[in-house]
Wavefront OBJ file of the C-alpha trace (Angstrom):
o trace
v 25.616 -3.327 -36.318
v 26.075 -7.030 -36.725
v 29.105 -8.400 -38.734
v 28.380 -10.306 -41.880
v 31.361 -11.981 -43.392
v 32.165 -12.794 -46.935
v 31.797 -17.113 -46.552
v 34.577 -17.306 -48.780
v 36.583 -15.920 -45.681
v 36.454 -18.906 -43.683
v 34.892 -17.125 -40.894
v 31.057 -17.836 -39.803
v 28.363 -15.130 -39.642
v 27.721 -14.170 -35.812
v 24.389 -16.184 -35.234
v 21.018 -14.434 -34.615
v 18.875 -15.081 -31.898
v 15.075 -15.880 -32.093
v 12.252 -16.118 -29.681
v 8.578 -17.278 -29.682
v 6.127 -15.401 -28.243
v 3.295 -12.263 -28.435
v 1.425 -15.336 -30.339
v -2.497 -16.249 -29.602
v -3.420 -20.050 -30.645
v -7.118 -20.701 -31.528
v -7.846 -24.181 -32.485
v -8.840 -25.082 -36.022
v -10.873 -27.969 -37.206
v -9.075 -31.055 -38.376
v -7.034 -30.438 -34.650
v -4.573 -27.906 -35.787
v -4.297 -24.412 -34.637
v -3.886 -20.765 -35.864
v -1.340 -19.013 -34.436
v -1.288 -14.938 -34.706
v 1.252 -12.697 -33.793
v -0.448 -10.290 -32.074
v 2.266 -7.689 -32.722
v 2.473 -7.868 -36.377
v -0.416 -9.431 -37.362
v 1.643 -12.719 -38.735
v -0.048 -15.986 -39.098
v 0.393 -19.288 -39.314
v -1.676 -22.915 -39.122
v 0.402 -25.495 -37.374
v 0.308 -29.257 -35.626
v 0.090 -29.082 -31.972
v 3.069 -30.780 -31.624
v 4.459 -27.827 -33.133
v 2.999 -25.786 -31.001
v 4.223 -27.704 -27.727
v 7.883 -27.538 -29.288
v 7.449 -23.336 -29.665
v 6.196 -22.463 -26.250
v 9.469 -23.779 -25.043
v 11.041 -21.317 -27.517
v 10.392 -17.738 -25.686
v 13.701 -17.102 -24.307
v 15.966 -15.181 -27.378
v 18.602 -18.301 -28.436
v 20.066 -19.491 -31.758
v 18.605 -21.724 -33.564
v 20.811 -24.643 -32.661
v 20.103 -24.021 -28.705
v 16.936 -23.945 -29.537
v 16.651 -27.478 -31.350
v 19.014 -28.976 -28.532
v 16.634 -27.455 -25.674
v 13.303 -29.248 -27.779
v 15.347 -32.496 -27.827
v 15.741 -32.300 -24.179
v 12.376 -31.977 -23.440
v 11.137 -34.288 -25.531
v 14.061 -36.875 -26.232
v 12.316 -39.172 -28.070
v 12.382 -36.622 -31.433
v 16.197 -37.248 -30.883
v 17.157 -37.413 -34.482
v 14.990 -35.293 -36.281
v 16.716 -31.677 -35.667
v 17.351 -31.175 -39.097
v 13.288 -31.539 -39.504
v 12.571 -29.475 -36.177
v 15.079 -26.473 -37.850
v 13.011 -26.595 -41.023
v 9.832 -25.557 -38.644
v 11.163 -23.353 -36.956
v 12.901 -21.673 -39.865
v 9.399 -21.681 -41.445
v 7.854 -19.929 -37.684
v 10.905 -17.202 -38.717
v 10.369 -16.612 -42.087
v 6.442 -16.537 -41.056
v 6.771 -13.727 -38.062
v 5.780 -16.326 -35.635
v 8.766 -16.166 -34.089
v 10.818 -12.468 -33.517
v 14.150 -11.951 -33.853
v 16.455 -10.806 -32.152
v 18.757 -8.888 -35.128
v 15.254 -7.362 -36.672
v 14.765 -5.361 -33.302
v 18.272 -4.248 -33.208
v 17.399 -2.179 -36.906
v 13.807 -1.503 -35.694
v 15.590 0.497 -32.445
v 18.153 2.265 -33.818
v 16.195 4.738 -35.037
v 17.681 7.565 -37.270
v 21.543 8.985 -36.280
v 20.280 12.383 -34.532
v 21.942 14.061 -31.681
v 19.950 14.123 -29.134
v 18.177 17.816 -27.856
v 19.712 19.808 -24.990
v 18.290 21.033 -22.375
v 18.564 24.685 -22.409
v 20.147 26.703 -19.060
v 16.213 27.194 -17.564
v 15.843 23.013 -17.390
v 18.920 22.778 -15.284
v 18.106 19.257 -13.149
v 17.557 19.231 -9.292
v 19.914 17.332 -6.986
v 18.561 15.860 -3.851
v 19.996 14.072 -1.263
v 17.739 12.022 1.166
v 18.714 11.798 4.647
v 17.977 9.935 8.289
v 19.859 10.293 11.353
v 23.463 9.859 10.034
v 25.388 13.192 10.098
v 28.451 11.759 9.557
v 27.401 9.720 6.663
v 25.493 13.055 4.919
v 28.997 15.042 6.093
v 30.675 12.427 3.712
v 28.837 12.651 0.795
v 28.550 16.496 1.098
v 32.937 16.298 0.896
v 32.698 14.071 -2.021
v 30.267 16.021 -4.227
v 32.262 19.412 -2.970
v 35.282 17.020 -4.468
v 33.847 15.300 -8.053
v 30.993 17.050 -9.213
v 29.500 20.602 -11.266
v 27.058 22.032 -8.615
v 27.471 24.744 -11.034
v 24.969 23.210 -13.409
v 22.353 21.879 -10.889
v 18.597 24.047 -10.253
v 19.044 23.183 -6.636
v 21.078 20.928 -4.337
v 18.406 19.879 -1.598
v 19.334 18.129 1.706
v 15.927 16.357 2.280
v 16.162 15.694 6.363
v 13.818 12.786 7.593
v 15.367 12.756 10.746
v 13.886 12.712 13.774
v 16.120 13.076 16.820
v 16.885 17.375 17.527
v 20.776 16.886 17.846
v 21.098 14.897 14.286
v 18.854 17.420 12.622
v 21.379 20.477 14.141
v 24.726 18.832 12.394
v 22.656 18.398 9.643
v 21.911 22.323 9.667
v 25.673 22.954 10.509
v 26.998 20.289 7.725
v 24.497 22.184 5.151
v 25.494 25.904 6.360
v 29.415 24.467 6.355
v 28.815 23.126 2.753
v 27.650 26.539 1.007
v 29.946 28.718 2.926
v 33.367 26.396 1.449
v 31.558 26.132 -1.865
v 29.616 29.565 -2.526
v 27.440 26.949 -3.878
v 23.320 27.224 -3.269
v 22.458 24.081 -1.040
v 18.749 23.791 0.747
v 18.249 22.092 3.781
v 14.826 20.669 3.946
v 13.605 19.468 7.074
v 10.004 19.415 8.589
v 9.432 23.046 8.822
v 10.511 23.460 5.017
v 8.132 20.458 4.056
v 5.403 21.116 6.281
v 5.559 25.230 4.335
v 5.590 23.314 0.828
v 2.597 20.847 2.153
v 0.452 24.025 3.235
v 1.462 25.962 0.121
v 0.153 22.908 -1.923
v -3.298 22.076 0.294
v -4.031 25.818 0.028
v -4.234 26.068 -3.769
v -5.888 21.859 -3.666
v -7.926 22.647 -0.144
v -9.978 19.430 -1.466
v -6.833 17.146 -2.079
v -5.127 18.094 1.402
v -5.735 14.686 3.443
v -3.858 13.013 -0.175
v -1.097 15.172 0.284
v -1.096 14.535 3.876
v -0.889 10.786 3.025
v 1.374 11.236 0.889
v 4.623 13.667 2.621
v 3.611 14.846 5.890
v 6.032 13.025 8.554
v 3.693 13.618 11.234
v 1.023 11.555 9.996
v 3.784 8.587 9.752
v 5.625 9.663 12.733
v 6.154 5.784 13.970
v 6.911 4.486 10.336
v 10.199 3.923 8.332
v 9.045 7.100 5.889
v 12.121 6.525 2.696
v 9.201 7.248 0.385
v 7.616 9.677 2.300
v 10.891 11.716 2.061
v 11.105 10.502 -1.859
v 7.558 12.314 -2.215
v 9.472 15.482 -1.269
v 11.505 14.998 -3.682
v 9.603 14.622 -6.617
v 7.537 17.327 -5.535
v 10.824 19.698 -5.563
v 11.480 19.331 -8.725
v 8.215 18.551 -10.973
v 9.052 19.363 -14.361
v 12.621 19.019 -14.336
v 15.337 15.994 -14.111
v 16.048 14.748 -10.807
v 19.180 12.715 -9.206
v 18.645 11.558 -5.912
v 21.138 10.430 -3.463
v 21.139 7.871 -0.181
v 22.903 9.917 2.582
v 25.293 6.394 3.162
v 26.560 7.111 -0.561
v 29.526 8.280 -1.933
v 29.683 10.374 -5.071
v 32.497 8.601 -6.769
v 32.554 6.614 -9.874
v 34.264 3.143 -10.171
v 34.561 1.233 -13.538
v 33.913 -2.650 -13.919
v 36.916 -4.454 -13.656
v 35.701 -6.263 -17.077
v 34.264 -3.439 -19.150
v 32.199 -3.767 -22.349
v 30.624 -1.624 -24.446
v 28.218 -4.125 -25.944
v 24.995 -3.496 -24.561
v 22.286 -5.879 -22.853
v 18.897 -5.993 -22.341
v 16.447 -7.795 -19.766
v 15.376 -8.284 -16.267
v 18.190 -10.395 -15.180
v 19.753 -9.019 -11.640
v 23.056 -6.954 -11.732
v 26.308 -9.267 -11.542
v 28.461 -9.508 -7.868
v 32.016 -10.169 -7.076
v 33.208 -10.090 -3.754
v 36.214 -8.692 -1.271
v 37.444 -8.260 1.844
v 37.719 -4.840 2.336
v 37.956 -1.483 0.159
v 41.519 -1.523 -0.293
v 40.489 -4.605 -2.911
v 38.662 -2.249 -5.279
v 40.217 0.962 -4.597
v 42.355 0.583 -8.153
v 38.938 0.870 -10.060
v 38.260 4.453 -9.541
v 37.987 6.529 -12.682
v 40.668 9.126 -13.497
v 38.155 10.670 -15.156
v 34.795 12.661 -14.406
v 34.148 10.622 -11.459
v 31.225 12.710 -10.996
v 28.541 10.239 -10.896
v 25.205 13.338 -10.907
v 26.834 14.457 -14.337
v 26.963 10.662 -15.668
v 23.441 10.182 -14.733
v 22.077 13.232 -16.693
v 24.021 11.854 -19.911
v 20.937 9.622 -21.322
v 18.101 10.589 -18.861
v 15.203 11.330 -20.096
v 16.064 10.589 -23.614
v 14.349 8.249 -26.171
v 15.708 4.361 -26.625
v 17.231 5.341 -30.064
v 18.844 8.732 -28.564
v 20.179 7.314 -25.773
v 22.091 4.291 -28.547
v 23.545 7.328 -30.475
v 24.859 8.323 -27.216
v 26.263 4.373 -26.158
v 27.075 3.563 -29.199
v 24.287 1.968 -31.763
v 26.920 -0.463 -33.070
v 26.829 -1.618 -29.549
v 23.605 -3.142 -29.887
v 23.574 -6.182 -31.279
v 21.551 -9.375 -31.391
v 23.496 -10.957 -28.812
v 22.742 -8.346 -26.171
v 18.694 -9.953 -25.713
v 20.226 -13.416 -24.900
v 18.987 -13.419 -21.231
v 15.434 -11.712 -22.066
v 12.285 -13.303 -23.767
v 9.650 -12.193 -26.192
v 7.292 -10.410 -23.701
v 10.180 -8.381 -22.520
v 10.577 -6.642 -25.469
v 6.900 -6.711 -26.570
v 6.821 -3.001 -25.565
v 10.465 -1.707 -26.556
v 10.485 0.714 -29.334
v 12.973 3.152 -30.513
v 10.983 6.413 -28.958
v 10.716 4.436 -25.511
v 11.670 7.021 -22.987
v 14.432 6.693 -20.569
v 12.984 7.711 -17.762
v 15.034 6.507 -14.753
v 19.169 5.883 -14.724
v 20.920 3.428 -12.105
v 24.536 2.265 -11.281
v 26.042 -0.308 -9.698
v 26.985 -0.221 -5.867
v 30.500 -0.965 -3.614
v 30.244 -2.024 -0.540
v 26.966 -3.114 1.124
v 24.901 -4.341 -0.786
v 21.739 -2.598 0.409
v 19.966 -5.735 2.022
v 19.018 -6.568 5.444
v 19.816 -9.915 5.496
v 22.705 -12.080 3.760
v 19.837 -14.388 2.128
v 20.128 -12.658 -1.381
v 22.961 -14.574 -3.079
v 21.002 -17.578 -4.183
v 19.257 -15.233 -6.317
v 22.550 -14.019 -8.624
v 22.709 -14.837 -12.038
v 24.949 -18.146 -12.241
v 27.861 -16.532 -13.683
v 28.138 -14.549 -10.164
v 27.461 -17.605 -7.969
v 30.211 -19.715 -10.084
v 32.711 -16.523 -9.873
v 32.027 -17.047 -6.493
v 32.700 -20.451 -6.460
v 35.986 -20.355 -8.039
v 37.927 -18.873 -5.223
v 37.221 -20.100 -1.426
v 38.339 -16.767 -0.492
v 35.396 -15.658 -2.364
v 33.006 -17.269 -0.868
v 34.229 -17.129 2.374
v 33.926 -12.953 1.039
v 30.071 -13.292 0.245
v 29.234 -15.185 3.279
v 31.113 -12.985 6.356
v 31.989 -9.387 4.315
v 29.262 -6.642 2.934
v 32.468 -5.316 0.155
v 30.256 -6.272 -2.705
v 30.405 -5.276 -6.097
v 26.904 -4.964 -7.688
v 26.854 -3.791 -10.855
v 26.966 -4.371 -14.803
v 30.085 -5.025 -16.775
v 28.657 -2.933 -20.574
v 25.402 -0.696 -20.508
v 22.381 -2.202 -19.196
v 18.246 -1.581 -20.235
v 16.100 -3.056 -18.358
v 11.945 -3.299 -18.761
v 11.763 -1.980 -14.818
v 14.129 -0.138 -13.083
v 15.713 -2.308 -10.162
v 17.232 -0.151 -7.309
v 20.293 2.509 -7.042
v 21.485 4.388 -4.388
v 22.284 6.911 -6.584
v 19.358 7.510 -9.195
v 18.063 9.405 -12.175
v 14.355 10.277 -12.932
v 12.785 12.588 -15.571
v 10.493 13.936 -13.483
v 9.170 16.152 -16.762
v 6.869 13.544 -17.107
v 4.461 11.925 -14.911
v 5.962 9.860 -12.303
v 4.012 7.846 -9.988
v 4.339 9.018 -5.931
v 5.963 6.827 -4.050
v 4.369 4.781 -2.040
v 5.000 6.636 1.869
v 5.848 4.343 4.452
v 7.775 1.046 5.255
v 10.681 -0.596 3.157
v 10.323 -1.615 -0.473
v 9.581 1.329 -1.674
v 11.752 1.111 -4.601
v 10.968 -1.598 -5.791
v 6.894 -0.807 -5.416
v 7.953 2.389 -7.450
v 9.316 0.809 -10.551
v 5.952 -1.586 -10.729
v 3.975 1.708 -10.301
v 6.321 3.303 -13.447
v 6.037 0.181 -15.426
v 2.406 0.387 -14.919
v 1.922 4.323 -15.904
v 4.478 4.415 -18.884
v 4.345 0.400 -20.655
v 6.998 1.165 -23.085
v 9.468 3.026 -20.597
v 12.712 1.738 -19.813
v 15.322 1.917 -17.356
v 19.311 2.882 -18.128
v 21.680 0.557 -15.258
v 25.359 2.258 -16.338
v 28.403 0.078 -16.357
v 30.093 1.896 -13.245
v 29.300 1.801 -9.807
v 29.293 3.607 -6.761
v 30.640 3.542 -3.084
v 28.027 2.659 -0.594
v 29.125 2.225 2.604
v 26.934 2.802 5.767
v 28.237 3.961 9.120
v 29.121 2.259 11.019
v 30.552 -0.580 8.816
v 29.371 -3.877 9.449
v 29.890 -7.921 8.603
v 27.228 -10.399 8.596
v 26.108 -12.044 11.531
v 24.714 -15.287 11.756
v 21.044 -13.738 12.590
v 21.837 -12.049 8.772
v 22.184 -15.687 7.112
v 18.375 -16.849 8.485
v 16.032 -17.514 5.716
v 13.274 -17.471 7.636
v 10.395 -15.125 6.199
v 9.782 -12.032 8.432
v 6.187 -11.542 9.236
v 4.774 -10.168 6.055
v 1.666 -9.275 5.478
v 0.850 -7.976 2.738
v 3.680 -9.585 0.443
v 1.113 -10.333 -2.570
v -0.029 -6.275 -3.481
v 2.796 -5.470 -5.047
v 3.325 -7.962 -7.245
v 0.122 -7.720 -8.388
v 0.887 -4.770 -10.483
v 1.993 -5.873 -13.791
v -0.556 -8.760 -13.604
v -3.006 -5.604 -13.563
v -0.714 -3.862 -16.017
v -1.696 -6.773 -18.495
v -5.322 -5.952 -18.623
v -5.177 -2.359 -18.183
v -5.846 -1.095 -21.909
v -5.912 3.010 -20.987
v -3.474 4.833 -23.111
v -2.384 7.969 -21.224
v -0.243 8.220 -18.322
v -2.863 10.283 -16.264
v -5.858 7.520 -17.678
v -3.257 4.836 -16.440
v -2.760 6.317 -13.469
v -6.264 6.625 -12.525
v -6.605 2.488 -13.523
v -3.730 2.214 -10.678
v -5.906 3.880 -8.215
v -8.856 1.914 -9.168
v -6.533 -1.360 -8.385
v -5.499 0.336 -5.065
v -9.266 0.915 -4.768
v -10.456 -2.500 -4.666
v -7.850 -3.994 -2.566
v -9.145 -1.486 0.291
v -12.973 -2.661 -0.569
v -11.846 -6.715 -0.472
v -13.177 -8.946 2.757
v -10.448 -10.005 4.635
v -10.978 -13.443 4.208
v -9.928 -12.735 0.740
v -6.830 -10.727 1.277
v -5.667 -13.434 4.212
v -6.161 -16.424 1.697
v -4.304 -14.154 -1.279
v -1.471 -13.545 1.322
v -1.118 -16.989 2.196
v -1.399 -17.917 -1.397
v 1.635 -15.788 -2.656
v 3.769 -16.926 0.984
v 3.331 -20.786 -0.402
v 4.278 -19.713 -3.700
v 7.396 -17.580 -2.500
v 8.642 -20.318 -0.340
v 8.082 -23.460 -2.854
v 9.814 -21.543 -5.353
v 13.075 -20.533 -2.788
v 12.805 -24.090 -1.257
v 13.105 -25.070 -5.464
v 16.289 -22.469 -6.072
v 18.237 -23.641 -3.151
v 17.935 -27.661 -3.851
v 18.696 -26.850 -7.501
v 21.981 -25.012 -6.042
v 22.420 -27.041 -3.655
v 22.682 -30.210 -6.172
v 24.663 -28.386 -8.606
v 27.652 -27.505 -5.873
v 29.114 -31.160 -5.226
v 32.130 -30.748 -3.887
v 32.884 -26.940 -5.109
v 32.255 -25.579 -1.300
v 31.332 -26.749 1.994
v 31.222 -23.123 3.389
v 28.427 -22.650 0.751
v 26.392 -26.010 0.879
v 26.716 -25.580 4.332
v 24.623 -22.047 3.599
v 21.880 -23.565 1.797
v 21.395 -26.569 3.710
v 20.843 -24.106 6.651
v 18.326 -22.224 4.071
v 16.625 -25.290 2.694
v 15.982 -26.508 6.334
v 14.786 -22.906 7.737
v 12.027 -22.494 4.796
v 11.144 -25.854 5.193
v 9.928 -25.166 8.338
v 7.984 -21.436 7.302
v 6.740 -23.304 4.525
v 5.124 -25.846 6.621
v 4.169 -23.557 9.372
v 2.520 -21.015 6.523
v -0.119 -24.520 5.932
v -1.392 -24.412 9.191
v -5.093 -23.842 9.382
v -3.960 -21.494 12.267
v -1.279 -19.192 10.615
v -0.598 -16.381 12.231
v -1.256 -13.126 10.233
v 1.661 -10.541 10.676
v 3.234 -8.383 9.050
v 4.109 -4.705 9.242
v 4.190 -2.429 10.967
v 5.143 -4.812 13.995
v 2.842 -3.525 16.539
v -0.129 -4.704 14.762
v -1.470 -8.545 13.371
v -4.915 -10.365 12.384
v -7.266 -8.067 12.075
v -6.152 -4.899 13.178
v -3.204 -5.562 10.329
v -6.036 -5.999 8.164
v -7.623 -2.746 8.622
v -4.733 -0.930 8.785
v -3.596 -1.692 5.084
v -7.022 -1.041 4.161
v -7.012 2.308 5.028
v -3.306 2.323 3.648
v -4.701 1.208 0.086
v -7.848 3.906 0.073
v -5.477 6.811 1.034
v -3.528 6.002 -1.138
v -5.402 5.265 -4.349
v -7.527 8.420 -3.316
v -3.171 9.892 -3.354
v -2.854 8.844 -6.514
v -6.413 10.106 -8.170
v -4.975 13.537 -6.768
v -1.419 13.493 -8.065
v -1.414 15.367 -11.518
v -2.619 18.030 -9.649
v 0.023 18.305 -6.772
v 2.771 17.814 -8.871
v 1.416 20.886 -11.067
v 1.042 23.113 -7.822
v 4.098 22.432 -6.687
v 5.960 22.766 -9.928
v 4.089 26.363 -9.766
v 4.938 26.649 -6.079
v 9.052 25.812 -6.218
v 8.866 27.995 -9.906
v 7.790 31.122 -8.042
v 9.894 30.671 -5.121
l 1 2 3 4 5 6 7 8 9 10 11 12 13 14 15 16 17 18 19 20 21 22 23 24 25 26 27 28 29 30 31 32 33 34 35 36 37 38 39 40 41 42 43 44 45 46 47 48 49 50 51 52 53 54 55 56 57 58 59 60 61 62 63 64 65 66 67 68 69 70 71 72 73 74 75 76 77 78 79 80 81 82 83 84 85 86 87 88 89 90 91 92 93 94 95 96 97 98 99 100 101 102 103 104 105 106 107 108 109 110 111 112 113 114 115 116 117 118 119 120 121 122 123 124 125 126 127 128 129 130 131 132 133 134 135 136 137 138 139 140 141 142 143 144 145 146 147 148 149 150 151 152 153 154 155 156 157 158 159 160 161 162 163 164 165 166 167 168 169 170 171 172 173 174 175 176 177 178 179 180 181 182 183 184 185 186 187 188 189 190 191 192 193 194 195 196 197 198 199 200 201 202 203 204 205 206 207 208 209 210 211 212 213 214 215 216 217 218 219 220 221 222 223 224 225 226 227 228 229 230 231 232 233 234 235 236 237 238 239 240 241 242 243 244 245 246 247 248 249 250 251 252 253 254 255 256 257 258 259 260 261 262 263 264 265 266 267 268 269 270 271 272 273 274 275 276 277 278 279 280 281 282 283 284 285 286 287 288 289 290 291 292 293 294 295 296 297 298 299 300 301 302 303 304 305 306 307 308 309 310 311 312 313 314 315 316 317 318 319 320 321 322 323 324 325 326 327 328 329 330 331 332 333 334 335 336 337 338 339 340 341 342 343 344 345 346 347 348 349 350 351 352 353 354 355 356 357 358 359 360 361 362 363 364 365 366 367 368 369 370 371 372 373 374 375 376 377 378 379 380 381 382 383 384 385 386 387 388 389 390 391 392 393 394 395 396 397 398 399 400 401 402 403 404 405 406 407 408 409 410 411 412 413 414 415 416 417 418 419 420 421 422 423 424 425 426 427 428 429 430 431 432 433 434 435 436 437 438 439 440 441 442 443 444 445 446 447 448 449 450 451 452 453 454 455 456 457 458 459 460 461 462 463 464 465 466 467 468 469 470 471 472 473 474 475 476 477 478 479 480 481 482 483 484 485 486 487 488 489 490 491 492 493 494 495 496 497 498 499 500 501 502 503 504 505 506 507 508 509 510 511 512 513 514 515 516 517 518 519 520 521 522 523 524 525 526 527 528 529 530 531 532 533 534 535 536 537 538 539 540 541 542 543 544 545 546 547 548 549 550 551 552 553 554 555 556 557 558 559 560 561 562 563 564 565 566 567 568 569 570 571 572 573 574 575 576 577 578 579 580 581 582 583 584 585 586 587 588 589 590 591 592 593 594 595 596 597 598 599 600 601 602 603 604 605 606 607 608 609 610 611 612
């Protein structure tokens, strides 16, 4: 809860935090205009002055930052701030604007444990894995050290290797693993999945070329296939809770070296700190359940208010929704469903390239900033820390190496081929379930592929690689706007529809969409980095030396993506222009035809794997 305080105490009331938005404005005769909440119904008739002042209001801040931020943009009402808090007192006490302390009650919901599962909802445990023995021999040792296997359905080694002498250790790790532990483990390479695939197309003979498209490596046999093997996954255990694993994890836990139990809510990217090697963070490991599957399960799958009794409700408090806006939590409610669980990462941090720091929140970059040896850390090590400091919800789920999903209820499919599938996934989830959130815990994980590696100066270019498509996926919640179906199946079946037309639109239109969202992605880096770049003076050469470097490579794409002969590329490599083209629209079809299909594979295989 949030602390009032007698005034005769001398102390101040901790400030609430406000936020316009969820408001339609129709203009009125006379040249004022209506305003309607369109969440509670509120109204209100103001001046469109007014209105220009509250559109710059839809980030949650007190009422003071709020009056300072209108002065700024319009410093010629410098002076009137005791008449511009009147107005927007009035837009408070009139529902125009939200705040930020009301939603705190409205989630809390009633005090209620939350329900068990009972011993026949036990979760699955899967670990996804591609040609890296040593790394899956690893994490096998560290779950055989820190976690319950005891309490899991099934532990599933999901292979999507593809050269015979990895797949053998794999076998031997596997058969080594339940021999030490007289613990159940499955491995699950092609033969396995091709059996489950034929299983599934007998009983859905008209969905087969779906589930093809969906997990059947052969079909993909050239492609990077991370969601193809995440298919597999989802499939193995429909109806019950999953936690999947990266093969280049660890399962350890390691606590924030500034831990809070306050908890936050928005979009904004995980904070980063930064060391030379492991020996650095090695004193963060918890003494205590440092099983990270059992951590996951504690809030999965629960509702917003269940998972606070778990956290803490007093933990939520107005302050928590200072980095999110009105739209963000147009859709939170107290029975939103939890239905994905990250952590926080140690080590690499999961990129290809070293072109991601400009796009911390500014309390990372100026940590970074602080210390030379810092920065020097960020630009030449991958030891990053990735993470959150107190419990984190966020409106979509961002990416974990080690993951929860409730896959009780409908999750999307991922999509099957090339990289970005996680982040394609949580669009897809945002899309299906509007109100769902996702749980990023305040510990974090080893993650530390084999070999190890620095960053090379190829891994600082900023350079866009070809492609095609970038736009599709962020498309989604634009869709997700208009999209007024109400179930997850009828919203699912609105997803395929978008899929749908993308595979029925002329290319003309998908090359000029493409090069659209290209100019857009590149103005808006070239925008970030001179912003950074002007706000470093003298704080690092090392670093200014990094964004100059970025500011002059994107100037370049940016110029070359103009050209009234850009070159259309994209992935996979071997193909461009046309053929590119065609191959994406086949992509799309399968895969909105996939997605038409999926209520119905998930249900044969959850009667498939529950006969087995």
């Amino acid at each position: 809860m949030d602390v009032t305080v007698n005034p005769t105490t001398g102390f101040k009331p901790i400030p609430d935090l406000v936020a316009y938005g969820l408001c339609k404005a129709y203009p009125m005769p006379g040249g004022t205009l209506l305003l309607r909440n369109i969440r509670n119904g509120k109204r209100a008739v103001v001046q469109p002055d007014v209105y220009a002042a509250l559109i710059s209001c839809q980030q949650y801040l007190t009422m003071d930052q709020h009056v300072a931020r209108i002065i700024d943009d319009s410093p010629d009402m410098q002076g009137q701030e005791a008449d511009i808090r009147t107005v927007l007192q009035s837009m408070l006490d009139s529902g125009i604007l939200r705040s930020a302390r009301a939603i705190c009650d409205e989630l809390k919901g009633r005090n209620e444990p939350a329900a068990q599962d009972n011993h026949d909802n036990k979760p699955v445990v899967a670990i996804i894995t591609w040609e890296r023995p040593e790394a899956l021999g690893r994490l096998l040792k560290s779950i055989h050290t820190n976690c319950k296997t005891d309490a899991y359905h099934q532990l599933y080694v999901i292979d999507d290797s593809r050269e015979p002498d990895n797949i053998d250790k794999n076998r031997e790790l596997i058969a080594k693993f339940a021999l030490d532990t007289k613990r159940s483990i499955q491995y699950f390479g092609q033969t396995q999945q091709q059996s489950l695939l034929e299983n599934i197309s007998r009983q859905l003979p008209e969905h087969e070329e779906a589930i093809r498209f969906l997990a059947d490596q052969s079909r993909w046999h050239d492609q990077w296939t991370s969601g193809l093997a995440r298919n597999i996954a989802l499939l193995l255990s429909s109806g019950r809770r999953l936690v999947m694993l990266d093969d280049d994890t660890v399962c350890d836990v390691h606590d924030p070296e500034r831990s809070r139990p306050d908890i936050t809510f928005s979009n904004k990217p995980r904070e980063a700190d930064f060391y030379s090697d492991q020996q650095e963070w090695a004193s963060r490991k918890a003494p205590l359940n440092p099983d990270p599957i059992a951590r996951h399960l504690q809030c999965l799958g629960m509702s917003f208010s269940e998972a606070l009794n778990v956290l803490g409700q007093g933990n939520l408090k107005a302050a928590g929704f200072a980095q999110a806006n009105a739209t963000m939590t147009a859709d939170l409610q107290a029975d939103s469903p939890v239905l994905m669980t990250e952590c926080g990462s140690l080590g690499c941090p999961g990129t290809n390239s070293n072109t991601w720091l400009p796009d911390m929140a500014q309390t990372s970059i100026d940590r970074m900033l602080a210390s030379p040896q810092k920065t020097t850390n960020a630009l030449h090590s991958r030891m990053v820390w990735a993470g959150r400091s107190q419990p984190h919800f966020s409106p979509l789920p961002n990416m974990s190496a080690i993951a929860g999903f409730d896959n009780r209820q409908l999750l999307p499919p991922y999509f099957p081929i090339l990289r970005g599938e996680d982040r394609l996934f949580g669009f897809l989830l945002k899309f299906i379930f509007p109100t769902a959130v996702a749980l990023d815990y305040p510990w974090a994980v080893p993650h530390l592929p084999i070999p190890q590696r620095e960053w090379q100066d190829k891994d600082r270019n900023f350079t866009p690689g070809a492609s095609f498509p970038l736009f599709f996926s962020e498309q989604i919640p634009e869709n997700s706007l208009l999209c007024h179906a109400e179930t997850p199946v009828q919203r699912l079946n609105a997803l395929a529809a978008f899929f749908g037309d993308l595979a029925a639109a002329s290319d003309e239109a998908l090359i000029t969409t493409h090069r659209d969202a290209v100019l857009a992605n590149l103005s808006a880096q070239l925008s970030k980095l001179g912003k950074l770049l002007a706000s470093t003076g003298s704080k690092s050469e090392e670093w200014k030396d990094y964004l100059e470097q970025g500011i002059e490579q994107l100037g370049k794409a940016f110029a070359e993506a103009s050209l009234e002969d850009y070159q259309l590329k994209g992935q996979p490599r071997s193909l461009e222009g046309a053929e590119l083209i065609e191959f994406w629209k086949k992509s799309w079809g399968g895969f909105a035809a996939a997605l038409e299909a999926w209520p119905e594979i998930r249900e044969a295989a959850a009667e498939i794997m529950g006969s087995s």
